[in-house]
Every structure is written in C-alpha cells, then in structure tokens.
C-alpha angles and dihedrals in degrees: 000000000000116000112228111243084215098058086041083052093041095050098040086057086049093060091041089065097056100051121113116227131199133187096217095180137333123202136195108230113187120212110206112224142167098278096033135282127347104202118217136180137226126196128203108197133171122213130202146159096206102232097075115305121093128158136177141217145182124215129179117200140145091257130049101224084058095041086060086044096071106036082057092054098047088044086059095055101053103044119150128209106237108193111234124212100224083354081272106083149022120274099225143006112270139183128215137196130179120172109312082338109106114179133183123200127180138186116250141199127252117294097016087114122203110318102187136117125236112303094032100049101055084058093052085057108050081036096066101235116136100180126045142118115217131173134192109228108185125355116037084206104134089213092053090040097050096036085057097049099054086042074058091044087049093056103057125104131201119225082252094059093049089046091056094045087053094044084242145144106248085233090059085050096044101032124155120282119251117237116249110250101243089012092119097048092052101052080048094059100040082051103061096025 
C-alpha cells in the first residue's frame, strides 16, 4: 500500500511543533575584506522533543534569525534516541570527551532535578531528563561541550540493548539483588554503634 506524501508532510509538521528548541551561544564572527569587516553570525541550538531524542546543529549567516534557522534545521536532522530509566533519568553513569571537552554525567534519584551548566543543561531539557548530575571537566567551549556529551549520550545503553547483545531476557539482565549474608546484621549494628 502507497503512503500518502501529504500524511508524511502532515506528521513530520506535527513533530516539528513539539520540539523543543534552545539557543545554546551565538557568536559575531568578522570576515576581513578589501573595504573593512563583514560581519557574520553563528548559532548553537539544541533540539529536542523531550521524550529521548535531541540533536544539535551549527549555522553561520549574516543575520542572526537566519543564522538560528539553520542550525535548527540541521539540529533536526541529526537527532539521536537516548534510552531513559523511568523516562526521567539516565540509565548509567558515562563519560564524554570531545576534543579538550571532558563531561561527566550521572544518573540521579527522584527529585534531584537537573544539575548541569549552560550547554548541558539545555540538552537535558529538550532531552527530557529531569533528573541528572552532570559535570565539565576541561574546555568551557559550548561546541566541544555539547559535541562530548552527546559522544557520552551516545554511549548509553538501555537494559534492553544489553539483553539483546547477550542473547539474553532483560530480567535475566536486571534481576533482583541478593541479599548480602550478615548484611542485615551489619547495617543493624552501624545503625545502633
């Protein structure tokens, strides 16, 4: 059966409207030519439709509404999946590094918010995640920062991904921890010395 152009066009504006978009930095970049400076933009955004895809792009223009044009656009275009535990929060601990950029991100409990600086926060948001803890480690460039934590969001795996890889059942992955023989005793006794 034939798919109809006009439904594709209709979903994909669809999605378009419920993407969440963030200017992450701009910058005024200066050509040198014969009679003096053309001056020239270039956008950083982050796109994301906050339930675990994001994507970024850069765009140079001489204004800057175009300039943020395009780097939407391209963001669009590359956007990745990230698995969510609980569709709030990472399912491991990952480190990125792009270039002198080193980020750390970590999973967090419920109610620890999103704990991120600048670049990383705004993909946290269009991401979806509601609670992380993520630290720069290295260059404060927004491109490198951004480019090494999604080398980091790349990275992460679901317990459905690993299952597969081990030709295994995700309950056999997950499973329920055995309790440590004593363990009890112990946190008793921390508990009342």
């Amino acid at each position: 059966m034939a798919r109809n152009p006009r439904q594709d066009r209709d979903s994909r504006d669809r999605d378009d409207a419920e993407l969440i978009e963030k200017l992450v930095h701009i910058n005024r970049v200066a050509k040198v030519v014969k009679g003096g400076r053309r001056f020239g933009f270039a956008a950083l955004v982050v796109a994301g439709d906050g339930r675990g895809r994001v994507g970024y792009g850069s765009g140079k223009a001489r204004e800057v509404p175009e300039a943020i044009r395009k780097a939407t656009e391209q963001a669009k275009r590359s956007m990745i999946r990230v698995p969510l535990r609980e569709g709030r929060t990472l399912h491991h601990d990952m480190v990125g590094q792009f270039g002198a950029g080193d980020v750390v991100l970590r999973s967090a409990p419920q109610g620890t918010g999103v704990i991120a600086g600048g670049p990383m926060r705004a993909i946290f948001e269009a991401l979806g995640v509601h609670d992380v803890v993520a630290k720069s480690l290295g260059s404060s460039n927004p491109h490198n920062m951004i480019k090494a934590t999604f080398e980091a969001l790349k990275a992460i795996e679901g317990p459905r991904m690993v299952a597969a890889r081990r030709s295994k059942r995700v309950s056999e992955i997950i499973g329920k921890r055995e309790p440590q023989p004593g363990g009890d005793a112990v946190a008793a006794e921390a508990s009342n010395g």
